[in-house]
PDB file of the backbone (N, CA, C, O) and the ligand in Angstrom, with CONECT records:
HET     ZN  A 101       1
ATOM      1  N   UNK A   1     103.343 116.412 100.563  1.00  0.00           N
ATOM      2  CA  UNK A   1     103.392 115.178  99.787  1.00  0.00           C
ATOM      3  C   UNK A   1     102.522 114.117 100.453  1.00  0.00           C
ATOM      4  O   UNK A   1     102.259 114.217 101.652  1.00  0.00           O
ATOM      5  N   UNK A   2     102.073 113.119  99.728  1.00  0.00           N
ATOM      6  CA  UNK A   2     101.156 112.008 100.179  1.00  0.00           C
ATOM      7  C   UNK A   2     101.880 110.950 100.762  1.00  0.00           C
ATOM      8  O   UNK A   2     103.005 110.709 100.325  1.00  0.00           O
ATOM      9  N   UNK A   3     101.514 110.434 101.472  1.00  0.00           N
ATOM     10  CA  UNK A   3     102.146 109.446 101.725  1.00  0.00           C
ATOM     11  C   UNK A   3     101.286 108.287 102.444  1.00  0.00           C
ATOM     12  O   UNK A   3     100.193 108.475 102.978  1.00  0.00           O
ATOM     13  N   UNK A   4     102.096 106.824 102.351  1.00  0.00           N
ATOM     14  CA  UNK A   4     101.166 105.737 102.926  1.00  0.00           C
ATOM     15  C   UNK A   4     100.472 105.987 104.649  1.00  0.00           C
ATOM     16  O   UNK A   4     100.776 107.010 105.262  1.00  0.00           O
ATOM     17  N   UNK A   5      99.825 105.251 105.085  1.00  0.00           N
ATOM     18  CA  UNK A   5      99.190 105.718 106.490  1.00  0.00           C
ATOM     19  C   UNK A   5      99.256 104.802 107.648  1.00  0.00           C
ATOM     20  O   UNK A   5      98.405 103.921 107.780  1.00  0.00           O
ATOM     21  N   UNK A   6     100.246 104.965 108.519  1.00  0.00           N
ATOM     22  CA  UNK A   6     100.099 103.903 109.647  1.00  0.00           C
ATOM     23  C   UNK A   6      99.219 103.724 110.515  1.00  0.00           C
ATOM     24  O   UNK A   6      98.996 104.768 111.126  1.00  0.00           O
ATOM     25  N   UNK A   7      98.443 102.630 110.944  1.00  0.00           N
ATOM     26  CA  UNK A   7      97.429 102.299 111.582  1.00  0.00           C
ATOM     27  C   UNK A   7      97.833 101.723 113.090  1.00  0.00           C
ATOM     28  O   UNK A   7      98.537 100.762 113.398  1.00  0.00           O
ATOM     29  N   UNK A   8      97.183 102.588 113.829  1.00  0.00           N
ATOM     30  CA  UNK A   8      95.660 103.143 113.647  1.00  0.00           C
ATOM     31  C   UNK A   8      96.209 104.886 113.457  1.00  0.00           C
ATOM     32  O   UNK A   8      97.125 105.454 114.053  1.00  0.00           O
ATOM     33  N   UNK A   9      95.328 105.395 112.470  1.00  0.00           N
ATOM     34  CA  UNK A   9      95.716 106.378 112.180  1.00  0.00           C
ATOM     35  C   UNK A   9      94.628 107.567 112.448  1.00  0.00           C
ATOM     36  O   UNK A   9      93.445 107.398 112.742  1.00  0.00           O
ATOM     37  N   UNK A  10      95.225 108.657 112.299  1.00  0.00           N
ATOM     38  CA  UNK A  10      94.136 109.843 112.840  1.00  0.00           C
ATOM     39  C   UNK A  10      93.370 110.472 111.849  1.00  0.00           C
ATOM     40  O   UNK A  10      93.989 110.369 110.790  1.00  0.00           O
ATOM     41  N   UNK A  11      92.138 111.175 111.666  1.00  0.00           N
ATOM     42  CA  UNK A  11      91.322 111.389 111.014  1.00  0.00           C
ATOM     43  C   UNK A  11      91.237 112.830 111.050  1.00  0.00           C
ATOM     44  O   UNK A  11      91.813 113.321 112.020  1.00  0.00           O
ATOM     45  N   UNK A  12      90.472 113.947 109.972  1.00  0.00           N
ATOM     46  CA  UNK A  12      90.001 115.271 110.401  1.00  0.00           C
ATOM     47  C   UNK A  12      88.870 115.440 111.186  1.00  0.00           C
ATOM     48  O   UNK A  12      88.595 116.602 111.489  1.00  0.00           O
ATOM     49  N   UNK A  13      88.132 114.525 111.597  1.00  0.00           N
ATOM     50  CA  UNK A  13      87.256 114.282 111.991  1.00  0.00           C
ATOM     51  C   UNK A  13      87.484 114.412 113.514  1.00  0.00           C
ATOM     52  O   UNK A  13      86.638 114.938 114.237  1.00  0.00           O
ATOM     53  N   UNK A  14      88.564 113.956 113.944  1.00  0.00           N
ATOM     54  CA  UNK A  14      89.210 113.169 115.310  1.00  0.00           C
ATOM     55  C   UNK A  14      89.084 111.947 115.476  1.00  0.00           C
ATOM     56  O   UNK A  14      89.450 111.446 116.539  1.00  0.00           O
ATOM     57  N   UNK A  15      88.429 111.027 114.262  1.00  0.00           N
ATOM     58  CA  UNK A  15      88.630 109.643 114.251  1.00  0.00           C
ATOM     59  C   UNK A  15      89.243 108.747 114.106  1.00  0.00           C
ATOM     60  O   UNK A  15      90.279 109.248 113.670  1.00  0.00           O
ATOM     61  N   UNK A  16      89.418 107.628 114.148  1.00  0.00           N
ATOM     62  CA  UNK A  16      90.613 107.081 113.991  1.00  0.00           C
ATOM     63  C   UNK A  16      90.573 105.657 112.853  1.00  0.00           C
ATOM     64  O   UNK A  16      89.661 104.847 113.014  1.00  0.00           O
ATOM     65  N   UNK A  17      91.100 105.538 112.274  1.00  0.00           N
ATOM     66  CA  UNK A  17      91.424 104.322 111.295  1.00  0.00           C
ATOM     67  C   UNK A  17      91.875 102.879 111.601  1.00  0.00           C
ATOM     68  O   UNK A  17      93.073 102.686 111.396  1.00  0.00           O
ATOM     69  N   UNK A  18      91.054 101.664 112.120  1.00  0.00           N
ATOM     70  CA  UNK A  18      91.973 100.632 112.327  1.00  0.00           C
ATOM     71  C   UNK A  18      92.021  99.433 111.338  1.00  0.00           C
ATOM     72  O   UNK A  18      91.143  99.312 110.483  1.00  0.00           O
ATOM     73  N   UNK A  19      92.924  98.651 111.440  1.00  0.00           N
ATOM     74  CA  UNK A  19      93.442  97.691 110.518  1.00  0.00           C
ATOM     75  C   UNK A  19      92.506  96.792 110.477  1.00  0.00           C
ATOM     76  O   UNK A  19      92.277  96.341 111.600  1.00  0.00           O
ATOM     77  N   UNK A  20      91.358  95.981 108.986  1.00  0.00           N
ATOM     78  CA  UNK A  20      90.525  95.400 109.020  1.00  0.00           C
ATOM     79  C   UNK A  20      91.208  94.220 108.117  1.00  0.00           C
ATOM     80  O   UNK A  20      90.626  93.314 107.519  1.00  0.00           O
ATOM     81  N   UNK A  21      92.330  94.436 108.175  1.00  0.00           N
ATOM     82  CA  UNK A  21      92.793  93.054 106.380  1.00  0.00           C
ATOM     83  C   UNK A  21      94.369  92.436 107.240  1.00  0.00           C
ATOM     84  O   UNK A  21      94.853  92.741 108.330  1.00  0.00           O
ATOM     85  N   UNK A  22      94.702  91.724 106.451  1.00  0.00           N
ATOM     86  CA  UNK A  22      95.579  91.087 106.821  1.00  0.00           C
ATOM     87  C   UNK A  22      96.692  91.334 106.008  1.00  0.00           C
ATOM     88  O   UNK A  22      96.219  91.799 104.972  1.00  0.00           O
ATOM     89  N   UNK A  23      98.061  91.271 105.895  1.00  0.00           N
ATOM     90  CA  UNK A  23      99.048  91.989 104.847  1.00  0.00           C
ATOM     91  C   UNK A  23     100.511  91.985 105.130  1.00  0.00           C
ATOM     92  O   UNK A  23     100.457  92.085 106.356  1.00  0.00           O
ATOM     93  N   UNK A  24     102.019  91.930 104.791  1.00  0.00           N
ATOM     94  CA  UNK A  24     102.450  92.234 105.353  1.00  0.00           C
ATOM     95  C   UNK A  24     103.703  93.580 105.145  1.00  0.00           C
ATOM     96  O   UNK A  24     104.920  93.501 105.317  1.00  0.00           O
ATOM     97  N   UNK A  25     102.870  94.779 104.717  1.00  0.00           N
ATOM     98  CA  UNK A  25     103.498  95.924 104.509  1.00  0.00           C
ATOM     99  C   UNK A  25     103.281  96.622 105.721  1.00  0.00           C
ATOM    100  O   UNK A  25     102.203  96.889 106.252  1.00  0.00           O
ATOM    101  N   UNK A  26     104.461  96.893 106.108  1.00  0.00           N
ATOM    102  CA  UNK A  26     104.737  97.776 107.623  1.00  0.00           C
ATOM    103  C   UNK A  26     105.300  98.899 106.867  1.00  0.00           C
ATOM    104  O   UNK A  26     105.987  98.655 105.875  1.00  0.00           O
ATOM    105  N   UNK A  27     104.979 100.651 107.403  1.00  0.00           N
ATOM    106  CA  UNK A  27     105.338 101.792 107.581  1.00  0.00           C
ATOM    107  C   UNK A  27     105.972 102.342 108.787  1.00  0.00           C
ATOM    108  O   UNK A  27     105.311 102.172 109.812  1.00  0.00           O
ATOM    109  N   UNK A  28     107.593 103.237 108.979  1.00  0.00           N
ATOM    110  CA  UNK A  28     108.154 103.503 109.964  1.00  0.00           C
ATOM    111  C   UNK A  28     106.972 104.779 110.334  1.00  0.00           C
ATOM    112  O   UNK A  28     106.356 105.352 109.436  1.00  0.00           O
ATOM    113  N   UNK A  29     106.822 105.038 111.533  1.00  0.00           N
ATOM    114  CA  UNK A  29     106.338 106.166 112.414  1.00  0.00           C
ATOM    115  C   UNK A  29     106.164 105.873 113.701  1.00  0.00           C
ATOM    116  O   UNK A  29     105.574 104.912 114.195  1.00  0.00           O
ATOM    117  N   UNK A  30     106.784 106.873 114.277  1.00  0.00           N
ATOM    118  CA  UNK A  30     107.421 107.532 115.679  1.00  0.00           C
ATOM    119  C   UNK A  30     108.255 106.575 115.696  1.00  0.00           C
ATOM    120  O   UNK A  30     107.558 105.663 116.143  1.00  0.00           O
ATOM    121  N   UNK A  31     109.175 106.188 115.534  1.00  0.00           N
ATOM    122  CA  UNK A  31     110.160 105.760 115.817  1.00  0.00           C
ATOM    123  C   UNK A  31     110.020 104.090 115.712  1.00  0.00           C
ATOM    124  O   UNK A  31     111.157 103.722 116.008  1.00  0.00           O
ATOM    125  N   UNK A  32     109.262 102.944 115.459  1.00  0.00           N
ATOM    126  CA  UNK A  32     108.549 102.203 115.301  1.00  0.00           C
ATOM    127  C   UNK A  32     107.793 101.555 113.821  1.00  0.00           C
ATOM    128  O   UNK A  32     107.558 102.349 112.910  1.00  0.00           O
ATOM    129  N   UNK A  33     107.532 100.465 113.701  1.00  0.00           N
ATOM    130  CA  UNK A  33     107.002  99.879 112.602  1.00  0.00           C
ATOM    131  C   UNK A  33     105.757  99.657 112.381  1.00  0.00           C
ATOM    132  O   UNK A  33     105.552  98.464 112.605  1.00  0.00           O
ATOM    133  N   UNK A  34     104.684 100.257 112.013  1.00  0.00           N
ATOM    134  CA  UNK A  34     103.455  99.826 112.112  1.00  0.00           C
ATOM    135  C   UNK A  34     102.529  99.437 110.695  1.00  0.00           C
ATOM    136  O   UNK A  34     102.868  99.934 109.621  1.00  0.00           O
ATOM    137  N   UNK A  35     101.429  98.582 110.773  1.00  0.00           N
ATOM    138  CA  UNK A  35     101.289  97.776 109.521  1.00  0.00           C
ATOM    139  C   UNK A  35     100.528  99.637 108.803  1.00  0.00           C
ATOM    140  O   UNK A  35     100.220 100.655 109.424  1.00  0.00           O
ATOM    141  N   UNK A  36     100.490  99.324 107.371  1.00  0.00           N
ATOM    142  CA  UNK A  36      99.629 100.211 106.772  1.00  0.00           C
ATOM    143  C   UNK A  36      98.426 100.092 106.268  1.00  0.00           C
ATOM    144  O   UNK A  36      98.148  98.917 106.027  1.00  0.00           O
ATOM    145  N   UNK A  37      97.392 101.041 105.950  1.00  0.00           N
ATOM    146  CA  UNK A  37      96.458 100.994 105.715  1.00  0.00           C
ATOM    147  C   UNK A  37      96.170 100.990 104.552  1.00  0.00           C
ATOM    148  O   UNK A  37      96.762 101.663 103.708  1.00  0.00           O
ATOM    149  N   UNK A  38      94.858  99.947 104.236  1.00  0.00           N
ATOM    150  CA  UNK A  38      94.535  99.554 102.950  1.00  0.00           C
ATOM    151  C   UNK A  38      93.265  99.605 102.293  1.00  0.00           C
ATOM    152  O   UNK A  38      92.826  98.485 102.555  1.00  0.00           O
ATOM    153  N   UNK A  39      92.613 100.037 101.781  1.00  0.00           N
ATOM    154  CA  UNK A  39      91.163 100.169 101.221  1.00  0.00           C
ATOM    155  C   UNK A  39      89.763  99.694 102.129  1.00  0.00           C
ATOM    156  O   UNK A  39      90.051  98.498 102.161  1.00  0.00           O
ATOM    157  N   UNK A  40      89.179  99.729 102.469  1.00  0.00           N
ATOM    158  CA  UNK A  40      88.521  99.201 103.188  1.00  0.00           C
ATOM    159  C   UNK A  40      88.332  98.901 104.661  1.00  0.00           C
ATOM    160  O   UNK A  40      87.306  98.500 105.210  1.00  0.00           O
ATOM    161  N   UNK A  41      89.866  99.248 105.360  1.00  0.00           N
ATOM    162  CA  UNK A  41      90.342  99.880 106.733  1.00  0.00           C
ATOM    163  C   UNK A  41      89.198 100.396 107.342  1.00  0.00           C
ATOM    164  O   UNK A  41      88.349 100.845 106.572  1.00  0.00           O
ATOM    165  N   UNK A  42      88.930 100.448 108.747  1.00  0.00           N
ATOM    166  CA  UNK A  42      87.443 100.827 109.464  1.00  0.00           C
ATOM    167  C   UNK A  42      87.918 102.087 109.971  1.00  0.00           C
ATOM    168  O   UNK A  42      88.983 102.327 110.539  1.00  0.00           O
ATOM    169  N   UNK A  43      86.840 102.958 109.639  1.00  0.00           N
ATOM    170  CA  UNK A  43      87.101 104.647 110.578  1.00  0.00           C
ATOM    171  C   UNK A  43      86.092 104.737 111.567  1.00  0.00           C
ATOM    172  O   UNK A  43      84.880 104.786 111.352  1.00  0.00           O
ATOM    173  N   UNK A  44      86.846 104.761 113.012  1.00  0.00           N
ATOM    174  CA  UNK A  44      85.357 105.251 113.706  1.00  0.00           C
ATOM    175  C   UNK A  44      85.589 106.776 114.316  1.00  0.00           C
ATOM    176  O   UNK A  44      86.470 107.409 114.897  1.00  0.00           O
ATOM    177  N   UNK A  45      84.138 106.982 113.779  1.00  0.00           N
ATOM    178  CA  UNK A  45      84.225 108.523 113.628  1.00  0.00           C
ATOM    179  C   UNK A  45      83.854 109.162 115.435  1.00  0.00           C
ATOM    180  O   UNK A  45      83.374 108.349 116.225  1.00  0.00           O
ATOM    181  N   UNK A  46      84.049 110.180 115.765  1.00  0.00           N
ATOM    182  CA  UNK A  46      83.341 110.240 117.308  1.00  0.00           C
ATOM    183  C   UNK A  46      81.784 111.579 116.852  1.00  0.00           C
ATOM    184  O   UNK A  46      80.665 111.529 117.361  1.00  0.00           O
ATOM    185  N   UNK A  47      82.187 112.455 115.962  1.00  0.00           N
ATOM    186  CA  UNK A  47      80.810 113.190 115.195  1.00  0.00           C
ATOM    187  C   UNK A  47      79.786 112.041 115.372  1.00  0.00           C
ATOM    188  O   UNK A  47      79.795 110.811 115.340  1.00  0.00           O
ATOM    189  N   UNK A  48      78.673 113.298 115.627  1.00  0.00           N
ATOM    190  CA  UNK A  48      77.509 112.729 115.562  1.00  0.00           C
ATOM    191  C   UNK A  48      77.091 112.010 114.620  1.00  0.00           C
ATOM    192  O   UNK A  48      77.667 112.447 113.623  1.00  0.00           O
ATOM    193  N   UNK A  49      76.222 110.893 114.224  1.00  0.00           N
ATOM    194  CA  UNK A  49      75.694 110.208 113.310  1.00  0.00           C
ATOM    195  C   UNK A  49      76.726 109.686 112.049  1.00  0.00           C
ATOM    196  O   UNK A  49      76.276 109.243 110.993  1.00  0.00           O
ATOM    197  N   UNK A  50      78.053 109.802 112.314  1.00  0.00           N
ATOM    198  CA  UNK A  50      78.303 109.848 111.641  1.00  0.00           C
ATOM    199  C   UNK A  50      79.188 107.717 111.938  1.00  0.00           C
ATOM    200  O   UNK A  50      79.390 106.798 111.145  1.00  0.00           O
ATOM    201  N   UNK A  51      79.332 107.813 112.870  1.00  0.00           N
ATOM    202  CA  UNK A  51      79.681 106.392 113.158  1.00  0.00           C
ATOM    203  C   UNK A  51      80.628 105.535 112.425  1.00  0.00           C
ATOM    204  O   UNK A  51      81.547 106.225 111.985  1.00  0.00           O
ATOM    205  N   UNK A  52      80.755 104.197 112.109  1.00  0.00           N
ATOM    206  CA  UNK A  52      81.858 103.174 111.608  1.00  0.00           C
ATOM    207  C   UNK A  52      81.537 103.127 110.295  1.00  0.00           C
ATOM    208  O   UNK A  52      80.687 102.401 109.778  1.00  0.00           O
ATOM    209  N   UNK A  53      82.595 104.323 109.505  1.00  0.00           N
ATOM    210  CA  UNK A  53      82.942 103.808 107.698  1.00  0.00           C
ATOM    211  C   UNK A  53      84.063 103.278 107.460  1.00  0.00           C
ATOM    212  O   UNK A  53      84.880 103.002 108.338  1.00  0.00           O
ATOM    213  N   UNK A  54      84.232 103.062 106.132  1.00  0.00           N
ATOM    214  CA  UNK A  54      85.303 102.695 105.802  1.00  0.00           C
ATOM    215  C   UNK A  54      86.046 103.652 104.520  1.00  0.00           C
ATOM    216  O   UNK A  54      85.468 104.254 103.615  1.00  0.00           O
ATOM    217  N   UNK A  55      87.721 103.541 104.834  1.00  0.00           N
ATOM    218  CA  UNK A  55      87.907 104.633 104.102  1.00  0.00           C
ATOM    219  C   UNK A  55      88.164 104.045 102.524  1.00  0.00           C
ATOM    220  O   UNK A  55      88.517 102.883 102.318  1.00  0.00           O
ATOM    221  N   UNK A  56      88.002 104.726 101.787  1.00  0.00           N
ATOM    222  CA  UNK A  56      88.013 104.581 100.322  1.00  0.00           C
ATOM    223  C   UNK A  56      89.561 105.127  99.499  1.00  0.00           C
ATOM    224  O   UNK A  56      89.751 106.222  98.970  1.00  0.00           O
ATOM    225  N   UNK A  57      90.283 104.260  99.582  1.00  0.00           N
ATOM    226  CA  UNK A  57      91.803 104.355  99.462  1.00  0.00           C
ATOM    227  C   UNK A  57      92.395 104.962  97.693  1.00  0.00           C
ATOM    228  O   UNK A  57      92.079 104.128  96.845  1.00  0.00           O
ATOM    229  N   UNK A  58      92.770 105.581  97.393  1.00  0.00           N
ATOM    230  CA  UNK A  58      93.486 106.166  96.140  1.00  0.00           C
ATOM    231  C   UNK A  58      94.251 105.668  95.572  1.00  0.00           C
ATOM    232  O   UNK A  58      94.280 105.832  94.352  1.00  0.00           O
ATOM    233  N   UNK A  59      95.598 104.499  96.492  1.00  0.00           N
ATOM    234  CA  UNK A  59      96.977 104.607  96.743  1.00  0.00           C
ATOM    235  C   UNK A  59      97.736 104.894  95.480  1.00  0.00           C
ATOM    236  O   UNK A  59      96.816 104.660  94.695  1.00  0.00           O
ATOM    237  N   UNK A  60      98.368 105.104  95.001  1.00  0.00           N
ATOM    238  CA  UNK A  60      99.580 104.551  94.177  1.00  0.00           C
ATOM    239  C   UNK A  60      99.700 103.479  93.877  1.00  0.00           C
ATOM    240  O   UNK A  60      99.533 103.117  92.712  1.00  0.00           O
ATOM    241  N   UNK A  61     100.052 102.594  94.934  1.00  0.00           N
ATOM    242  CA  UNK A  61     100.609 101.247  95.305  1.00  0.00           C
ATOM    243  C   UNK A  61      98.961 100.328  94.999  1.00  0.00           C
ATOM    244  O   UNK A  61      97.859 100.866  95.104  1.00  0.00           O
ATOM    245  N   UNK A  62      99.167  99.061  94.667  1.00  0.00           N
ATOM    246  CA  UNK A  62      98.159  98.150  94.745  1.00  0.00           C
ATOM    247  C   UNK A  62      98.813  96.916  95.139  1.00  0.00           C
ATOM    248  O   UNK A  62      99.896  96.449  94.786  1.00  0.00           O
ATOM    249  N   UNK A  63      97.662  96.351  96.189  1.00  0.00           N
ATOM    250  CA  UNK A  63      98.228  94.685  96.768  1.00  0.00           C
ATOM    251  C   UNK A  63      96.985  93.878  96.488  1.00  0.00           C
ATOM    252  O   UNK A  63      95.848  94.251  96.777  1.00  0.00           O
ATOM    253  N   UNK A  64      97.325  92.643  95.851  1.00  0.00           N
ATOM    254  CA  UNK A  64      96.252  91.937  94.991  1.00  0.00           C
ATOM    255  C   UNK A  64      95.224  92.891  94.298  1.00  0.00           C
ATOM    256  O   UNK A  64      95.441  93.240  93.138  1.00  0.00           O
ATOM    257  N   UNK A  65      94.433  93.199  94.774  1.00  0.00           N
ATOM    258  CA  UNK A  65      93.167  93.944  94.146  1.00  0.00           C
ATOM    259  C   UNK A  65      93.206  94.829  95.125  1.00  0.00           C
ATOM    260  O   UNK A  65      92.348  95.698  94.968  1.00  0.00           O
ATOM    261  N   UNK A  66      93.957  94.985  96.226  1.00  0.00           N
ATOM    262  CA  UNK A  66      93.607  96.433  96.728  1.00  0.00           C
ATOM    263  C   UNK A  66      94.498  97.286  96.893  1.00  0.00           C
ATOM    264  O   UNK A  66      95.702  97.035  96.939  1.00  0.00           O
ATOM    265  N   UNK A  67      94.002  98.343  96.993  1.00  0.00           N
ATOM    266  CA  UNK A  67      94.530  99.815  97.124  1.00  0.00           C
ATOM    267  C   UNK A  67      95.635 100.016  98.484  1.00  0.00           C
ATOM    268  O   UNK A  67      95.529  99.259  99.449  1.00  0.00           O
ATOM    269  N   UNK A  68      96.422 100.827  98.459  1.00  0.00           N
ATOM    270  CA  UNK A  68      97.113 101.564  99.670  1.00  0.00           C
ATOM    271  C   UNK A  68      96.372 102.526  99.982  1.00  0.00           C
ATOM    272  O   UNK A  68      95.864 103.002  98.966  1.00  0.00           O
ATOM    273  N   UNK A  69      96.032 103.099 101.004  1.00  0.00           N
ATOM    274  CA  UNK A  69      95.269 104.344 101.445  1.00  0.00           C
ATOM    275  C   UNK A  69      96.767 105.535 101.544  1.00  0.00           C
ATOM    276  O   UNK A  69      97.970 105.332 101.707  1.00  0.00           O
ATOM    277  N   UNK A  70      96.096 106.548 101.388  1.00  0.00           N
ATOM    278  CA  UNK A  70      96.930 108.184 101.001  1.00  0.00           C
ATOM    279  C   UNK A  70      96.934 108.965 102.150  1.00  0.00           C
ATOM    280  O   UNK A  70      95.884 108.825 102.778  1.00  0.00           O
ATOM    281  N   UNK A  71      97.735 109.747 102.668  1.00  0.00           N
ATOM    282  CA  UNK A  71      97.245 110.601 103.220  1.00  0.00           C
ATOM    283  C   UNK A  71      96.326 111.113 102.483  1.00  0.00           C
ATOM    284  O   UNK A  71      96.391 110.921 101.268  1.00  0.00           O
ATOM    285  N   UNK A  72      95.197 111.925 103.070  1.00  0.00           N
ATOM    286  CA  UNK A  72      94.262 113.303 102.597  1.00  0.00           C
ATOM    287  C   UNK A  72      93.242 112.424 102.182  1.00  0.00           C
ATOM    288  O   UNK A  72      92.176 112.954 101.868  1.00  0.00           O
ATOM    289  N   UNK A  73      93.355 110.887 102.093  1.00  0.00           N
ATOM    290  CA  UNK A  73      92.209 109.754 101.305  1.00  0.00           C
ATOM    291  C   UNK A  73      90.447 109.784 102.542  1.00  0.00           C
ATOM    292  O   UNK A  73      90.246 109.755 103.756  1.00  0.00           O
ATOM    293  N   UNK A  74      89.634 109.851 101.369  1.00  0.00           N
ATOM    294  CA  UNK A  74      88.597 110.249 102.657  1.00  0.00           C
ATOM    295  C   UNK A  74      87.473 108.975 102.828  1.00  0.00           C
ATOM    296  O   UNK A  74      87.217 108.103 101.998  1.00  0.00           O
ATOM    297  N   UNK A  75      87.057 109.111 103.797  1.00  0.00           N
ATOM    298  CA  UNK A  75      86.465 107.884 104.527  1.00  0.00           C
ATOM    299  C   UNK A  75      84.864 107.854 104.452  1.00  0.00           C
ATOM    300  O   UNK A  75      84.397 108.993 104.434  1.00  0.00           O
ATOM    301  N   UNK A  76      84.217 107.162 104.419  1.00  0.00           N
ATOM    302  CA  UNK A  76      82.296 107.444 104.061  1.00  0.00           C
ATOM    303  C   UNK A  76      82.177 108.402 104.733  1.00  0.00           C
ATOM    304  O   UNK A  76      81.349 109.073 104.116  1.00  0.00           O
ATOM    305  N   UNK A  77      82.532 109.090 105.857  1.00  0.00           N
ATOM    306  CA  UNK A  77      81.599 109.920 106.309  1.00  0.00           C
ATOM    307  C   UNK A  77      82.172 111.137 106.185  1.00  0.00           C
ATOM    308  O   UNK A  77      81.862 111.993 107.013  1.00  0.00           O
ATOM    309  N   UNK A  78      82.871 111.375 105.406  1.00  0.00           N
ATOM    310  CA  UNK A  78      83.824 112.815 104.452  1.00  0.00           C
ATOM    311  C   UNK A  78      84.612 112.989 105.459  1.00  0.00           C
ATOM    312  O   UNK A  78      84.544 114.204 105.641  1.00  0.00           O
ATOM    313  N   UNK A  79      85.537 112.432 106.473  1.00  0.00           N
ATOM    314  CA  UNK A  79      86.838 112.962 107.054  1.00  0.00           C
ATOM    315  C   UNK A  79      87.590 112.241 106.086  1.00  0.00           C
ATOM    316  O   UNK A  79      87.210 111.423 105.248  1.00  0.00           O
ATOM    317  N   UNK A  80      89.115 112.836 106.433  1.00  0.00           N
ATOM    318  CA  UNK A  80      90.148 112.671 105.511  1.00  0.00           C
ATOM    319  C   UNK A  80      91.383 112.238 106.443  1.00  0.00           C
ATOM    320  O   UNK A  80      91.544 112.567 107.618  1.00  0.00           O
ATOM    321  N   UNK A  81      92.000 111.639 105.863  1.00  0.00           N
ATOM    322  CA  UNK A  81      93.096 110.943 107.153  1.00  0.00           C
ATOM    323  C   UNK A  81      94.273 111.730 106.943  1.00  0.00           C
ATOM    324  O   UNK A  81      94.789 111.958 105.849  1.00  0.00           O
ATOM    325  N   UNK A  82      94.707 112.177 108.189  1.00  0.00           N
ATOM    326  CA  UNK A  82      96.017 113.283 108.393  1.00  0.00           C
ATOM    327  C   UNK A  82      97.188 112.186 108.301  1.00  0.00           C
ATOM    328  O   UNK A  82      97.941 112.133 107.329  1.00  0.00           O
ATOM    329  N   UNK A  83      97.274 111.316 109.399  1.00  0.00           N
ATOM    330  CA  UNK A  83      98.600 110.512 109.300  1.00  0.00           C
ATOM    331  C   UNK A  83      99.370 110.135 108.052  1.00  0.00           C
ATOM    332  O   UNK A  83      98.927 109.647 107.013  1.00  0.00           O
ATOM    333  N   UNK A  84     100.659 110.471 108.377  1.00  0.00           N
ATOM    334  CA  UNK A  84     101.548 110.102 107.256  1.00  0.00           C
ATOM    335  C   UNK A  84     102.323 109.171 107.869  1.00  0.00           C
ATOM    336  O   UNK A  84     102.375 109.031 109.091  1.00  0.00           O
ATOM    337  N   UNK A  85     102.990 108.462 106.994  1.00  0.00           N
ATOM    338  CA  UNK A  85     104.026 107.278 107.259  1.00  0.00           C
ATOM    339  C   UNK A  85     105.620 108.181 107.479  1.00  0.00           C
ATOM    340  O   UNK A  85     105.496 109.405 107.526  1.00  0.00           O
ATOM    341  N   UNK A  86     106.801 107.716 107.585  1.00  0.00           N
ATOM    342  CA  UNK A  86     107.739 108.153 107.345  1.00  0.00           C
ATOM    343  C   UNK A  86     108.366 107.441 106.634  1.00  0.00           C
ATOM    344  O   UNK A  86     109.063 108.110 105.872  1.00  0.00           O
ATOM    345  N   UNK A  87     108.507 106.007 106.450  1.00  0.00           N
ATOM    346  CA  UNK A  87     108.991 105.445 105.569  1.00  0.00           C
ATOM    347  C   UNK A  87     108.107 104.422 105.409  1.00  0.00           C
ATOM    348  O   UNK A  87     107.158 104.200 106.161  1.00  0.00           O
ATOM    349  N   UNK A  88     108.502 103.589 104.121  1.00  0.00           N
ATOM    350  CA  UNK A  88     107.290 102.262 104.025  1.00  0.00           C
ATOM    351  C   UNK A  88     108.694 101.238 103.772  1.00  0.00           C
ATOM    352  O   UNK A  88     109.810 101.620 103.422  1.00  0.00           O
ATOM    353  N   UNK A  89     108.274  99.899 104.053  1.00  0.00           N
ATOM    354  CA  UNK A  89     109.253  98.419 104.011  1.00  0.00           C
ATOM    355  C   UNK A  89     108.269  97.424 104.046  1.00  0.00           C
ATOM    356  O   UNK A  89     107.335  97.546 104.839  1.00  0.00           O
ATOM    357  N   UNK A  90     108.349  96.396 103.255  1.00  0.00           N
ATOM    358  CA  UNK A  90     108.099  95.116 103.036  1.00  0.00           C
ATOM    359  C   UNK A  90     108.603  94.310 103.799  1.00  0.00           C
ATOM    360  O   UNK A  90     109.771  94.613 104.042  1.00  0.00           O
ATOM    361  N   UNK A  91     108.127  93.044 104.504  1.00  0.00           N
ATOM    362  CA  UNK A  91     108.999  91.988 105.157  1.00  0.00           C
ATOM    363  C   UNK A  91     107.885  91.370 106.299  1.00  0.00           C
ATOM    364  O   UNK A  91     108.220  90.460 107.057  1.00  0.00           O
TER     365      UNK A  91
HETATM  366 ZN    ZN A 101      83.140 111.758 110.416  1.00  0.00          ZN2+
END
């Protein structure tokens, strides 16, 4: 199942996803609250040439005009983000 993505989150790539927006939807993972990721979120990739995209979000969910990012949602330089949330909360 898909689910929202806590940041900073991990990539297929081995890259990682960090928080570029401001918001205040937090996702539970590892035991902890961390904000989630949203359209436009920065991936830096460690592959060659492949360097700082941004991922291009699917969600379900929309906040003002933007998207929630998905698991499996893929980023300019075609990795796809593994992390899943365990739960999502507002506040
Ligand atoms: Zn990449």
């Amino acid at each position: 199942m898909r689910s929202l993505v806590p940041l900073p989150a991990m990539s297929s790539h081995g890259g990682r996803l960090f928080r570029c927006s401001s918001h205040n939807v937090v996702v539970g993972y590892g035991g902890g609250n961390r904000p989630c990721s949203v359209y436009g979120d920065l991936h830096c990739c460690p592959r060659k040439h492949h360097g700082v995209t941004r991922v291009f979000s699917s969600g379900f969910a929309i906040a003002g005009n933007r998207r929630f990012t998905l698991t499996y949602d893929h980023c300019g330089c075609g990795a796809r983000i593994l992390t899943r949330a365990a739960n999502t909360y507002c506040g």
